[in-house]
C-alpha positions in Angstrom: 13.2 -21.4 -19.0 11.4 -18.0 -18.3 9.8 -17.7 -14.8 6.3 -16.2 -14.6 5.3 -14.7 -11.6 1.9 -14.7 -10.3 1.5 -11.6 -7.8 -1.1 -11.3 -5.0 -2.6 -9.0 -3.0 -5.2 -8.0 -0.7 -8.6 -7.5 -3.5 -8.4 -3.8 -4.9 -11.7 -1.8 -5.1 -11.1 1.9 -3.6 -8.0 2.2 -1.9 -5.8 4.0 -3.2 -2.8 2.9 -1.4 -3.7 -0.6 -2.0 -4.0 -0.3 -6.1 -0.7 2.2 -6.5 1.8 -0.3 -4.0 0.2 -3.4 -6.5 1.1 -1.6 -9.8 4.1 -0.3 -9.1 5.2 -3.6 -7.6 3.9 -5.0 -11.5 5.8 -2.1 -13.1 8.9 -3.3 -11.5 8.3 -6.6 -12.3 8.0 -6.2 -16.0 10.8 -3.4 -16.2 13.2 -5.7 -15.2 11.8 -8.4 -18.0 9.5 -10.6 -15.3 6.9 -12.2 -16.6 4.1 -10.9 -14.4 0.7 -12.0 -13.9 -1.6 -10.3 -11.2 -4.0 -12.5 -9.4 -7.0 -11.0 -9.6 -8.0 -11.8 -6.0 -11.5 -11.3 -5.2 -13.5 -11.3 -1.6 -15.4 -15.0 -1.2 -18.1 -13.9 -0.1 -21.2 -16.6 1.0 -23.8 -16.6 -2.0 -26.3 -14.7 0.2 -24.4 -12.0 1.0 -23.5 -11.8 -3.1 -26.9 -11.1 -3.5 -27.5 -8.2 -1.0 -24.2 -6.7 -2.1 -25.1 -7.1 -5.5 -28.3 -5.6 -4.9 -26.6 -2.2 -2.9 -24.1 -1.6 -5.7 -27.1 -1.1 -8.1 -29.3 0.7 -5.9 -29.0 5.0 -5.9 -28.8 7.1 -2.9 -28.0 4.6 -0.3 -24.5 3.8 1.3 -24.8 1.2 3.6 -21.9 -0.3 5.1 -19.4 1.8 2.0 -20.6 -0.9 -0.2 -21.9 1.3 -3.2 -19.0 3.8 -2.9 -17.0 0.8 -3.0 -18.3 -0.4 -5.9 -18.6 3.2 -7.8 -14.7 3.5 -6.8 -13.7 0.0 -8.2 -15.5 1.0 -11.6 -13.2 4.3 -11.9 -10.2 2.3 -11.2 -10.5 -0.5 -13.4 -9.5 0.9 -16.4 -6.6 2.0 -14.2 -5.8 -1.5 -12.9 -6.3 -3.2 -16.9 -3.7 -0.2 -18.3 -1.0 -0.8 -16.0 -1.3 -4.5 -15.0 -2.0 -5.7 -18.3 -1.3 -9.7 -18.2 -4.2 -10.4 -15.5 -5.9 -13.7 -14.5 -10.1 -15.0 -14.1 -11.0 -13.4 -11.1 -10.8 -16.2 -8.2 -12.0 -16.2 -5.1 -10.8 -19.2 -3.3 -7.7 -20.8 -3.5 -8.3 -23.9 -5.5 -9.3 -21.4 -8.3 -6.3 -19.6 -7.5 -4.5 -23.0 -8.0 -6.6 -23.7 -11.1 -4.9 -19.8 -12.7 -1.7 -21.1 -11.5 -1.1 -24.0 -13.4 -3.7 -22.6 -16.3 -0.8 -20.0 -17.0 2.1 -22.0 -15.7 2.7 -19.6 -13.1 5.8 -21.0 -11.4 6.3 -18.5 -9.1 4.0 -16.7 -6.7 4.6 -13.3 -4.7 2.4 -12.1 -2.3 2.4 -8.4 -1.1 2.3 -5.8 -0.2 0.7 -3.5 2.1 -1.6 -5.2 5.0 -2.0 -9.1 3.5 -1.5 -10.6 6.5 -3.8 -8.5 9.1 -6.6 -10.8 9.2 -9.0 -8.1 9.9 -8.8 -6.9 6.5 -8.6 -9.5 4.5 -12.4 -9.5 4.6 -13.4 -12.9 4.0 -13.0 -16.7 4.9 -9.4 -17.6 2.8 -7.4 -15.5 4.8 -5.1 -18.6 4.6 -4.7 -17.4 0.9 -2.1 -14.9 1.8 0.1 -17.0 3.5 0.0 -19.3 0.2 -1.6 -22.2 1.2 -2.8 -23.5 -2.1 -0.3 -25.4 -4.2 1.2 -26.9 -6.6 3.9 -27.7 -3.8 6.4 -27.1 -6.1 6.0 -23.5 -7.3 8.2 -21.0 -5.3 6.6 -19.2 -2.7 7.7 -15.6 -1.9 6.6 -12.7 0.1 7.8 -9.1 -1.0 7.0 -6.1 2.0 4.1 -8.2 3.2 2.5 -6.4 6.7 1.0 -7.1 9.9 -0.4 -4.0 10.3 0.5 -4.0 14.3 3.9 -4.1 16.0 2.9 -7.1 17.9 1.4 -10.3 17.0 -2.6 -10.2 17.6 -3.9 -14.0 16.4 -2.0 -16.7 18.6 -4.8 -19.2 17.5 -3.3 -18.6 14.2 0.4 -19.2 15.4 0.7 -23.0 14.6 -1.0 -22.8 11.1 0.9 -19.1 10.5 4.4 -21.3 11.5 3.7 -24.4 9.2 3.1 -22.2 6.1 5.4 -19.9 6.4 7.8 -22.6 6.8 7.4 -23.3 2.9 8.0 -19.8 1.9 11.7 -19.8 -0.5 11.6 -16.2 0.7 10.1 -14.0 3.1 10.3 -10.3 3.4 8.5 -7.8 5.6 7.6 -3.9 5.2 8.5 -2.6 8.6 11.1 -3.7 11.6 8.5 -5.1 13.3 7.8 -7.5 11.3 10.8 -8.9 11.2 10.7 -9.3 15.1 7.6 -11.3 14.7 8.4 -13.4 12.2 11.5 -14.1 14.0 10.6 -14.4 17.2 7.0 -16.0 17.3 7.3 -18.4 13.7 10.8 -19.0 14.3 11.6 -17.7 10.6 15.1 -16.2 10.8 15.7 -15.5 7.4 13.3 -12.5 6.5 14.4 -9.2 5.3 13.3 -5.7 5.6 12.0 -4.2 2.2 11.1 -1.1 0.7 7.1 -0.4 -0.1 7.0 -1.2 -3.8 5.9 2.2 -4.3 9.5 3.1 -3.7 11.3 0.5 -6.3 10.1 2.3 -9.3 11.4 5.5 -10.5 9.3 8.8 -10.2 9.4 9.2 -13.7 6.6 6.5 -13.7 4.4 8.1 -11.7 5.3 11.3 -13.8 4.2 9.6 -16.8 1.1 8.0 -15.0 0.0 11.6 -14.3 0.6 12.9 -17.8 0.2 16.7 -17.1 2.6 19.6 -16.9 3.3 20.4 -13.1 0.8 23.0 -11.6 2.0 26.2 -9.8 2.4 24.9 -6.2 3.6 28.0 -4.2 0.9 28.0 -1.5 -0.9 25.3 -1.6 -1.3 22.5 1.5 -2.9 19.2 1.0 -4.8 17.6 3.8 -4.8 13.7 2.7 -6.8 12.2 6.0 -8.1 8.5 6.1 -9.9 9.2 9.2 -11.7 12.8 10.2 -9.8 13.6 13.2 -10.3 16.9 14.4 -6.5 16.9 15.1 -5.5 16.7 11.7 -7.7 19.5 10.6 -6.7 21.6 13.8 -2.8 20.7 12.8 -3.5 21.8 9.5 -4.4 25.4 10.6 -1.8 25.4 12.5 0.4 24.8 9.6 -1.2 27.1 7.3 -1.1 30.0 9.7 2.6 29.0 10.2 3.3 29.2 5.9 1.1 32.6 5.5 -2.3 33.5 5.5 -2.1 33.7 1.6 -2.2 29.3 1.4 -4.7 27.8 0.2 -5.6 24.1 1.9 -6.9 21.2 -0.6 -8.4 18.7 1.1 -7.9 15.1 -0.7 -10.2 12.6 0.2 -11.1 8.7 -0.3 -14.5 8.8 1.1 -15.8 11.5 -1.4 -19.1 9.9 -2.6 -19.9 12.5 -4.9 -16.5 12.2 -7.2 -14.6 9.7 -7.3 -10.4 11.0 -7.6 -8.6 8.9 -10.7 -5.2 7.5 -10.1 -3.6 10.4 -12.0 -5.4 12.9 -10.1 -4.5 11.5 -7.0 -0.8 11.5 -7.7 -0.8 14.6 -9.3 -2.5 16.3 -5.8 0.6 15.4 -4.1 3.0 16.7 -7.0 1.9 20.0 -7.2 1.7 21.0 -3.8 3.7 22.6 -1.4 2.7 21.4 1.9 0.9 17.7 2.9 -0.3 16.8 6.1 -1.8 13.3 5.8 -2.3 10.0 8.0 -1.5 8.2 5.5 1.5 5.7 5.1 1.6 6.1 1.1 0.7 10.0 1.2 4.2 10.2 3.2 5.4 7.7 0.8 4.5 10.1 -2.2 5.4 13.3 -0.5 8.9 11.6 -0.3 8.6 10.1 -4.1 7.9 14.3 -4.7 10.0 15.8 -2.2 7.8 17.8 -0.7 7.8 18.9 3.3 5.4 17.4 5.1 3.5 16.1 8.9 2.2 13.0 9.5 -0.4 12.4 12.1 -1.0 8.9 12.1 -3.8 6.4 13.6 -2.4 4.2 16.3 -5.2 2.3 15.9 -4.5 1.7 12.2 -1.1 0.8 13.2 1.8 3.5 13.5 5.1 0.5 12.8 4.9 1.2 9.2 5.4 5.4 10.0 8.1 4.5 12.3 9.9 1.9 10.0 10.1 4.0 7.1 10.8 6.8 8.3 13.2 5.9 10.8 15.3 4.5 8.5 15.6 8.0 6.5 15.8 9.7 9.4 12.8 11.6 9.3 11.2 10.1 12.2 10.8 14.1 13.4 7.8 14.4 10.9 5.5 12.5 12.9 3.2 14.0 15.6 0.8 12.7 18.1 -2.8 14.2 17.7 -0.8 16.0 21.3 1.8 17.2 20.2 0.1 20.1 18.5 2.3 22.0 19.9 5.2 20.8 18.0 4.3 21.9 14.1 6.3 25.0 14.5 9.1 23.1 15.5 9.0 20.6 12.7 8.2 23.0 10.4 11.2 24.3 11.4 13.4 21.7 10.3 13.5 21.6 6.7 13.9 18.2 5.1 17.2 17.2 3.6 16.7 15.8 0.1 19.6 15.3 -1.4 20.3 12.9 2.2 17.1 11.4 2.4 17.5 10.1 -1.2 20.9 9.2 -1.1 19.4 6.6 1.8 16.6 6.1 -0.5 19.0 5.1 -3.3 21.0 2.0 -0.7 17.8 0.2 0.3 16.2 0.5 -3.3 19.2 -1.5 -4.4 19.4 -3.7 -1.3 15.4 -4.7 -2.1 15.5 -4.6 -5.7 18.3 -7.2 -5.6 16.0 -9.5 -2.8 13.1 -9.3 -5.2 14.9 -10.0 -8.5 16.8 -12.4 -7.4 13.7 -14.9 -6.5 11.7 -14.2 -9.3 13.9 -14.7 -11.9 
């Protein structure tokens, strides 16, 4: 009999990190003959606040809270989300409906990652349960593929019993960074979990190539400046850089808070193909500067969580890439060092096969 794989994930609106990690994770799935469905999680929110955020999405020339930018973003990257995750349940919002989807489709088997899915501060709503699979039927297998904290450390001990119990059901548990591993070890007594690649990393680039769809630009002076939050550091760090490469570069600056345009998939991906130079605080812009071997710095948010910078990149050996918004001082000297490709993706190649073989192995 043919498993089918339901695969969840925090609910995908206008993050770009969020959507790419989900599809490529689907793309795997179904180039190695899975049976996918994604779970087409939604936030449950209480019927009043429907109706106010209803109300904001439809409303021009106001912002408040991100909501209509949110909701102008998820409309762009539907078609996006329908295209490459094709076989899609109802939208659901709790997890009886998820339930309902389950046995609706004869889902057997149910992943849940990646990315942040079990911070509780972003899973936005009152089932944060949901994404330590708390719904049934007992009998389907319950998995986790490069699921994250988001912190080094374990923030919720009045979640620690319920966190234990279900995780206790999982068939198979696997975490994104080191860290992870610790706590799952060390605070739910869960020895057997594994360290996995980002799904963004499983697939080849010739995916993302195809995704993109365009012949590559000329990228010979060019730096991209992908920031999630408008430090002045990372601005002042990219000067620094650009003085550094010539006064002849030209900086793009790549942003998910534009409200006046909202970037495509494609677009997106293809920013970080054709350029020479990123400097980002993002954990999937240094993912796809890796995916399109390009040099780069990393600045990232401690308060966003730095384990999944460290993780990664530790294990490639390009911990050197990442600076402190102090250590300013430092860009010349990692500048300096010019990234080893041909190394880095021979490591690259080892763990894709090490994670590939964990994931296919308990979904098929």
């Amino acid at each position: 009999m043919n498993t089918k794989v339901g695969l969840l994930t925090l609910p995908l609106s206008d993050n770009y990190g969020g959507i790419i990690q989900c599809v490529a994770l689907y793309q795997f799935l179904s180039q190695n003959n899975v049976d996918v469905h994604f779970i087409r999680k939604l936030n449950n929110r209480t019927f009043s606040k429907e109706i106010v955020a209803s109300i904001l999405e439809l409303m021009p020339g106001q912002n408040i809270r991100g909501i209509r930018s949110r909701y102008l973003a998820a409309k762009v990257h539907l078609p996006f989300l329908k295209k490459y995750m094709p076989q899609q349940t109802r939208p659901v919002r709790t997890g009886s409906e998820i339930e309902a989807e389950i046995k609706r489709l004869n889902i057997d088997t149910v992943v849940v990652g990646s990315d942040q899915v079990w911070r509780f501060e972003y899973q936005g709503d009152s089932t944060a349960y949901n994404y330590f699979l708390d719904f049934g039927p007992q009998n389907i297998r319950r998995v986790s593929y490069a699921a994250s904290f988001g912190h080094g450390v374990w923030r919720y001990p009045e979640r620690t019993e319920a966190v234990t119990e279900l995780l206790g059901n999982f068939d198979a548990v696997s975490v994104r960074e080191i860290s992870g591993r610790e706590i799952c070890r060390n605070v739910f007594k869960r020895q057997q979990c594994e360290v996995v690649l980002d799904p963004t990393l499983l697939v080849d680039r010739s995916f993302y190539e195809s995704v993109i769809d365009k012949p590559p630009a000329l990228s010979a002076g060019r730096v991209l400046t992908y920031v999630l939050d408008h430090a002045d550091a990372v601005q002042s760090l990219a000067k620094q850089v650009v003085r550094k490469l010539g006064s002849n570069r030209a900086v793009e600056s790549l942003s998910p808070y534009d409200t006046a345009r909202t970037v495509g998939l494609p677009e997106w991906l293809q920013a970080f193909r054709d350029t020479e130079y990123v400097i980002t605080d993002s954990f999937h812009g240094v993912v796809f500067s890796i995916i399109f071997q390009k040099h780069f710095v990393v600045v990232p948010n401690v308060e966003r969580g730095i384990d999944r910078f460290t993780s990664l990149l530790g294990q490639l050996g390009l911990q050197d890439r990442i600076l402190t918004a102090e250590d300013g001082a430092d860009v010349e000297r990692v500048m300096a060092a010019a990234i080893d490709y041909p190394r880095v993706n021979a490591i690259l190649s080892e763990l894709r096969a090490q994670s590939s073989e964990y994931l296919l192995s308990r979904t098929r």
